[in-house]
N, C-alpha and C positions, 0 to 999 in steps of 0.2 A: 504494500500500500504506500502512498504517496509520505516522503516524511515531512509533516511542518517544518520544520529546523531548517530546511531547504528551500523555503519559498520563494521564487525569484522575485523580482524586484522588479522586474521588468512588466510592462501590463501586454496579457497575451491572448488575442481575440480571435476566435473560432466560429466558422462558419456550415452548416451543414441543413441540409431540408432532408426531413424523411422522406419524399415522394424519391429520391436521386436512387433509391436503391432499386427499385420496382421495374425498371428499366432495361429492357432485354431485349442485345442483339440480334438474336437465333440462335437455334440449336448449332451446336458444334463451334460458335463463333471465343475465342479466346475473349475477350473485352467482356467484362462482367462488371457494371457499375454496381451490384450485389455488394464487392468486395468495401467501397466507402461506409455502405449501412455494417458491415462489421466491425470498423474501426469506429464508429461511435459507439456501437453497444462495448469496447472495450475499454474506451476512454470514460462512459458510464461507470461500469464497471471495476473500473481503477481507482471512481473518485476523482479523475483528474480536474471534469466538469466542475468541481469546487472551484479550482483557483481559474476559471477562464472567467473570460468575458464573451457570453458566447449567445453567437445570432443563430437561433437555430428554427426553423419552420419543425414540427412533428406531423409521423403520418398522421393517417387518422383510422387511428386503431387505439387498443385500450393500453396500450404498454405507453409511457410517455418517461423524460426525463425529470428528476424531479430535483427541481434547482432551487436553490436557498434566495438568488437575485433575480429582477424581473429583467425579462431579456426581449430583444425586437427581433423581429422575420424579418429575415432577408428577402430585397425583394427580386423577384426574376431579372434577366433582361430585356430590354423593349429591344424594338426594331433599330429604333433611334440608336440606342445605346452598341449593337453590334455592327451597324451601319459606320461607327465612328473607322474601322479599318476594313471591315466587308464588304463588298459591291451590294448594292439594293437588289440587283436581281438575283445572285446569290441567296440571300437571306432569304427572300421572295422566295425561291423555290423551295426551301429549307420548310419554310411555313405553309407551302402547300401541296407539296406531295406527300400522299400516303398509299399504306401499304395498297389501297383499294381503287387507286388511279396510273397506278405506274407505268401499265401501259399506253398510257397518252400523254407520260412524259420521258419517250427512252430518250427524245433530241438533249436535253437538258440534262438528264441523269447523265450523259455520256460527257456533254460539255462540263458538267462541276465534279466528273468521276464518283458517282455515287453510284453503290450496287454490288462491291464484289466486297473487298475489304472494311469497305464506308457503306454498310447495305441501309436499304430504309427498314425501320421498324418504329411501330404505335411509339407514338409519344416522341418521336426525334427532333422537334423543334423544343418542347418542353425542355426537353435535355440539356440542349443546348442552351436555355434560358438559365436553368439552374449552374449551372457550370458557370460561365460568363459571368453574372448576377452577383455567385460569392464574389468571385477575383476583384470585380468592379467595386464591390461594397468593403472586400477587406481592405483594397489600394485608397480607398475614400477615407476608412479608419487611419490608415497610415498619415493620409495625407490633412487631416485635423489634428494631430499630433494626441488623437485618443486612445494608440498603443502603439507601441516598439514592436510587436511579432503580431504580425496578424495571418491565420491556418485556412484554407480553401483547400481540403483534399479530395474535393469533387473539381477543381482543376486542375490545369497543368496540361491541356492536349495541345499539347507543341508541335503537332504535324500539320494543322490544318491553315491551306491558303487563303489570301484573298478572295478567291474567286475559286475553292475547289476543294473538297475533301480530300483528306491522304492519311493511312495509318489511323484506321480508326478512330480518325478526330476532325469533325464536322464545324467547330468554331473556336478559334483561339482566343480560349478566353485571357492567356497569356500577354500575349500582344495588347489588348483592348486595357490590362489591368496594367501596362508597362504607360500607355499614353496616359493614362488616367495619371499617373504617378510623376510626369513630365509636368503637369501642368503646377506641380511645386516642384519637383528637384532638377536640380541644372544637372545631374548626372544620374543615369540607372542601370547598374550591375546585373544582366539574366546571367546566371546558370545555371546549367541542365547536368545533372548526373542519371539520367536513363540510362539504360543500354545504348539506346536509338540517338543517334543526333537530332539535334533540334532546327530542322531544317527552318519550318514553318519560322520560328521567330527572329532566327539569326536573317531569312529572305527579307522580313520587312523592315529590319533595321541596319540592312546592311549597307548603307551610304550615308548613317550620320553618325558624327562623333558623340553623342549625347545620352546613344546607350551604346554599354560593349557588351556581347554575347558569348560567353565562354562555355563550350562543350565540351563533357568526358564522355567517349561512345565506343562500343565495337565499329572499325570501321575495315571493308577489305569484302566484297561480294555479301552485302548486309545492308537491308533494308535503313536509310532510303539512299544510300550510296554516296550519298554527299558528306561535307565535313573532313574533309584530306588536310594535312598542316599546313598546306598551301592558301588555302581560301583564308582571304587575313581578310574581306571588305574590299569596296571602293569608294574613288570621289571622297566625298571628308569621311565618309566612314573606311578606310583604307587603315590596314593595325585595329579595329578597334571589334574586330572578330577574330574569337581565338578558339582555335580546333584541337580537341587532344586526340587524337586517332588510339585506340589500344586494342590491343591483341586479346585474343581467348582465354581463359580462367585468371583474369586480373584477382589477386585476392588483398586482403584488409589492408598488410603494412606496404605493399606497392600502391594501392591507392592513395593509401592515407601519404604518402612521400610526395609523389607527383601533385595532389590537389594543395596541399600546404603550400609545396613551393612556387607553384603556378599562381595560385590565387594568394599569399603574400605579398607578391612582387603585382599583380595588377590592382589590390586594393592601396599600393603604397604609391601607384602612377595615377591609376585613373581618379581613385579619393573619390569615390558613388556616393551620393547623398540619399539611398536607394536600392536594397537588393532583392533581387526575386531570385529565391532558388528551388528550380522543379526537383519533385524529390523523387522522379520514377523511381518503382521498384523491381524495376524486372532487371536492374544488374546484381539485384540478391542473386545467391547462390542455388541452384532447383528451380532456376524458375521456368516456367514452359516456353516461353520462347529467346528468354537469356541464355549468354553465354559467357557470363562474367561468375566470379566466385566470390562476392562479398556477402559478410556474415551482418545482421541488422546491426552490429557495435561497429564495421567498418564504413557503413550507410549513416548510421549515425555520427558519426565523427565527423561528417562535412558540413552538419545544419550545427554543431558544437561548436566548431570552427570560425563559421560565418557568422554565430551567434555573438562571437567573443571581440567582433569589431564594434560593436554596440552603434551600429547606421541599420536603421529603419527596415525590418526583413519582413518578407512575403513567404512565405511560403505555400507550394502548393502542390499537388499529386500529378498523375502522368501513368507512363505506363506500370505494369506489376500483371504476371495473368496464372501466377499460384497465389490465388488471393488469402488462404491462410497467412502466407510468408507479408502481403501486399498489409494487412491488417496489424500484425505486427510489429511491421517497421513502422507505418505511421503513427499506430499509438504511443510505441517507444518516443517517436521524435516528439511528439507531443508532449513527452514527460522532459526532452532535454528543452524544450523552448520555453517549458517553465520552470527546469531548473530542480526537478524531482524527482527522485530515485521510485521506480517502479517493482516489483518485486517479478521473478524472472518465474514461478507458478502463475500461472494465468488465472485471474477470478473466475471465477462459474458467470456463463454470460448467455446470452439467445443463439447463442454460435457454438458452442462449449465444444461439440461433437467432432467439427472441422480439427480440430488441434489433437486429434491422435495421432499417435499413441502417447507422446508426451507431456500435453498440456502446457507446455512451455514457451515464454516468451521469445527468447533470443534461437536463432539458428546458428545452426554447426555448416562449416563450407566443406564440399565435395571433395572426399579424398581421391577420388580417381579422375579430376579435372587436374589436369597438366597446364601454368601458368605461362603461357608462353613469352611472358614480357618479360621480357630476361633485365637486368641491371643495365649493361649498356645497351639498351635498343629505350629504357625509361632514360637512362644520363642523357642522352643524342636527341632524344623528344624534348629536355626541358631545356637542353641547351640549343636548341630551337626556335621554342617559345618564348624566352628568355630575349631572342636576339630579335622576335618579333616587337616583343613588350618595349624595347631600345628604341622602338620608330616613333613610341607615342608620345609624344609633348606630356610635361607631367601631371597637367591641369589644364583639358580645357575650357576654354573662354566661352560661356553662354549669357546673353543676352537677359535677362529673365520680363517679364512684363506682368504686373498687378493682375490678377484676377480673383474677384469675390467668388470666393471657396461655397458662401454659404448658402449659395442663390444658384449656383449649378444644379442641372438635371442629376448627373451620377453620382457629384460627391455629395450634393445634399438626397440622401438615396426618397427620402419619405416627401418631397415636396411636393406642389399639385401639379406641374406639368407630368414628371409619372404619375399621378396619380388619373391626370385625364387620358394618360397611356395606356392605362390598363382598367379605365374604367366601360361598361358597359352599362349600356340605357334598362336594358329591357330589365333590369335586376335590380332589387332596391341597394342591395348591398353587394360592390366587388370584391373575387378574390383579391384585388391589390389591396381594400382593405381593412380584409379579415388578414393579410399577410402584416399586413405594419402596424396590426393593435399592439400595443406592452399588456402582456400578460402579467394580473398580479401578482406577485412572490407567492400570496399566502394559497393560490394553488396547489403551492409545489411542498413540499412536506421533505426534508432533508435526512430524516428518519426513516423515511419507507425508502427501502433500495429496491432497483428493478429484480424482480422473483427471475427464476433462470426458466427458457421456454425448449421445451426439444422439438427445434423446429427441423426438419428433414429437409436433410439438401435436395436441390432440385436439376442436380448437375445430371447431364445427359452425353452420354457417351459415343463416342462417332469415330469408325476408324476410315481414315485420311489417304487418300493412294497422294501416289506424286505429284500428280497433276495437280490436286486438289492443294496440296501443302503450297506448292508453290502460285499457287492464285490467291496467298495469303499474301500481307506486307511484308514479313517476318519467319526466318527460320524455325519449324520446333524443333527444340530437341528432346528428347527421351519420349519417357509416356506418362509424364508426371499430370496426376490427378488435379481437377481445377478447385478443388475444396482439399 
């Protein structure tokens, strides 16, 4: 259990809506946003929910969180709001295709790549609103100076374009919560430790100085093929994109080497007033379609890390697709962002079943993964990056220009321009809001812990010929179970 004596200092604001779990692919489809509704019931679970500040919508079912503080609903994203970097026709189609018309939109499915890896399924615009909505409203908490760590683990889909789904991710809500954060800080720090590189967000910031984008990825015949030590940016963003290419079963202390020394030397050039760090989990060790070998303590070490610069952190989710593993690392990071020792038994939680046979928090890395990143093939990469980092002016010069924070659509999240966004005539009362009431505290009763439910996984098993694997984004490896 979480120890008082520990309590961080720091204020640490959490984001999550019950509906983000309900949400399903297809059968056979790796991406389970199933896996985020785990890590709340574990964060639950933990008591971490005490020490947050935390924006959470509930299903609406009889299980609820029962919080000692009154807390707001997070509200979706409007049109408006993912319009700010996505094409309107894009979005448009996002919001009107469904599963029951798709035949009279193969021209567009084809032009925005939706359909194989990006399939449509019930509720994918929704999805997309939730996802965006946290990042938008946690980068808005940042940006009122109402907490130092603000959590969105129903974000982080760092594949997806302008104008185009890729890698099972339909809308970045990364990008949209990086602009939102420009409009206070002259400088914003993304990085991504997925497996995957972060195509999608390093593409849209890649010609200005004013965010750098640093990725640690499998790179070498591995989905999306981009991300080589060569792609530095161009035009003023030229240096201010930085690729870390790595090799098959990277484990904890080669990680933990390369991201210290990498990311010391561009927090001591660039000086980000600003960080977003995606916390994908599928470069954990087992994971189905990872090929890295880090254990959740060497995952952890990098939000520890980034934490210890004390400038304004984002953090958010991403890929992960052995969602037991995906649930664990997040809740852990959750306990380092506020600075709290977790206990490595797992509590009895609505998920309990998923964590056999050993009910334990932290993972063990694969002893029959061979590390291929030998010592000098990691010296030759920083001494690389290093000589990258040597192009970038130490601080640059931005301009900044007044804007009332508290009159904005996104960062003021509850004002009435969304509120006529998401209002609807024909009803006397919208969901926008029944989403931004303040629920009283004395609902919530800090006594009553959530009772444990044996809810039955509902994983479905599919064997995969070649063809099929390879119509995926992403290589699997082994046959590891998605629960």
């Amino acid at each position: 259990m979480p120890t008082s004596l520990q309590h961080s200092k720091q204020r640490v604001s959490y984001y999550y809506d019950g509906d983000f779990g309900n949400f399903y692919y297809g059968q056979g489809h790796p991406m389970k946003p199933h896996r985020v509704r785990m890590t709340h019931s574990l964060i639950v679970n933990y008591g971490l929910y005490r020490a947050l500040n935390v924006m959470v919508r509930q299903e609406k079912r009889r299980t609820a969180v029962f919080l000692t503080q009154k807390f707001q609903r997070p509200a979706r994203a409007s049109f408006y709001e993912m319009t700010r970097y996505h094409s309107d026709d894009y979005i448009n189609f996002l919001r009107q295709v469904k599963s029951d018309n798709i035949s009279t939109l193969t021209d567009q499915m084809t032009r925005f790549s939706v359909g194989e890896d990006c399939p449509v399924f019930d509720g994918m615009y929704e999805f997309c609103q939730l996802s965006c909505g946290g990042s938008l409203a946690a980068a808005a908490q940042l940006n009122r100076k109402e907490s130092d760590i603000a959590i969105n683990w129903m974000g982080g889909l760092h594949h997806a374009k302008k104008s185009e789904a890729s890698g099972f991710c339909y809308s970045n809500d990364i990008v949209l919560a990086i602009l939102e954060l420009l409009k206070v800080h002259k400088r914003v720090l993304y990085i991504d430790i997925d497996v995957h590189h972060g195509d999608g967000v390093e593409e849209a910031f890649y010609t200005t100085d004013r965010v750098m984008t640093v990725s640690f990825h499998k790179h070498g015949e591995y989905f999306p093929g981009t991300g080589d030590l060569k792609d530095v940016g161009a035009g003023h963003g030229k240096y201010y994109a930085l690729n870390v290419p790595l090799r098959d079963g990277v484990d904890d202390f080669t990680y933990e080497r390369i991201f210290q020394t990498v990311m010391g030397e561009v927090m001591a050039r660039f000086q980000p007033e600003a960080v977003v760090l995606q916390c994908g989990a599928d470069s954990l060790a087992g994971d189905r379609l990872g090929v890295f070998n880090l254990t959740t303590y060497g995952h952890g070490k990098c939000v520890e890390y980034m934490k210890s610069f004390n400038v304004p952190l984002l953090l958010v989710g991403g890929g992960g697709y052995t969602i037991r593993n995906v649930s664990r690392c997040w809740v852990y990071e959750t306990s380092i962002a506020l600075n709290l020792d977790v206990a490595d038994d797992l509590p009895v939680n609505d998920y309990f079943e998923y964590f056999i046979p050993d009910y334990k928090l932290h993972i063990k890395p694969l002893t029959t993964l061979i590390n291929f990143n030998t010592p000098e093939f990691i010296d030759q990469t920083i001494v690389s990056l290093l000589e990258n980092l040597k192009q970038l002016p130490h601080v640059p010069s931005v301009q900044m220009h007044p804007t009332s924070i508290s009159s904005d659509a996104v960062v003021k999240t509850f004002d009435q321009s969304l509120r006529r966004d998401h209002q609807n005539d024909d009803i006397r009362e919208s969901r926008f809001d029944e989403d931004v009431r303040v629920e009283n505290s004395s609902e919530f009763y800090d006594a009553r812990e959530p009772t444990s439910r044996n809810t039955q996984s509902n994983k479905r098993q599919r064997n995969m010929n070649t063809a099929e694997v390879e119509g995926f984004k992403k290589t699997r490896i082994g046959e590891e179970d998605d629960v």
